[in-house]
C-alpha positions, 0 to 999 in steps of 0.5 A: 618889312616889305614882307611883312606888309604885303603878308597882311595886305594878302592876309586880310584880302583872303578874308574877302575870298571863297573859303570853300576854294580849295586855292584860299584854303591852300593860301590861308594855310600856307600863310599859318604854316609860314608864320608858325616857322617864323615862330619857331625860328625865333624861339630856337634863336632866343634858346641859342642866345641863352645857353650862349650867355651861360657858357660865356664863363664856363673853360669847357667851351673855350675852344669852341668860343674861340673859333667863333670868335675866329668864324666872326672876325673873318664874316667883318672881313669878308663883308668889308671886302664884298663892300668893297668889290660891289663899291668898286663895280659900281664905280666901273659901271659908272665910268663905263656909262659915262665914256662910251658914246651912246650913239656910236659906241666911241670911247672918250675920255673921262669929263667930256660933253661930247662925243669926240667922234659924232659929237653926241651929248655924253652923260645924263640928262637931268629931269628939271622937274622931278631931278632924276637922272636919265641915260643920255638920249632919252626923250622922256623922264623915266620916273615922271615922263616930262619931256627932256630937254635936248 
């Protein structure tokens, strides 16, 4: 979708450019060439579904329909296991970010405020006027630049 929006964007900017620049004329076809694939594309994958459909009955391709069934129960499978791996190294990121001192580096436990060897403030600093969170320490809202709190 963002491509989308960004090809028009530069579509419609390339009408205000030189058309007798050979860079514009390179764009204006790159653009043409990207859209008739993307036409194509879809035109293969709606004859696909279609002949799918039509051998969906036919004993002929049986075996081959079952191994696509076998081929779509192990994509599930491996995207809830990738799900779960990237779900699990964000947890571990999270918890990485909260126990180590950004100040001396100590590692404390799980909940604390402070660090228990310098006594630097632990965990994120709230913006009170937009609500981002920040690493500690930081001075300025990373999304609106208020200034934090200490």
């Amino acid at each position: 979708m963002a491509n989308d929006m960004f090809g028009g964007l530069f579509k419609g900017l390339s009408s205000f450019m030189p058309q007798d620049d050979p860079n514009t004329k390179l764009f204006t076809l790159g653009n043409e060439l990207s859209d008739l694939q993307q036409q194509e594309t879809k035109l293969y994958a709606d004859i696909g579904k279609k002949a799918f459909e039509s051998i969906l009955d036919n004993p002929a391709y049986s075996d081959i329909l079952e191994e696509l069934q076998s081929v779509q129960r192990r994509l599930k499978q491996i995207q809830s296991q990738l799900k779960a791996a990237q779900d699990e190294k964000d947890a571990l990121e999270k918890k990485a970010e909260a126990l180590i001192c950004p100040e001396c580096g100590m590692e404390n436990p799980e909940g604390v405020k402070f660090c228990k060897e310098c006594g630097c403030k632990m965990g994120a600093v709230v913006c009170n006027k937009c609500g981002t969170s920040n690493p500690p320490q930081t001075k300025f809202c990373s999304e609106c630049g208020n200034k934090l709190m200490p």
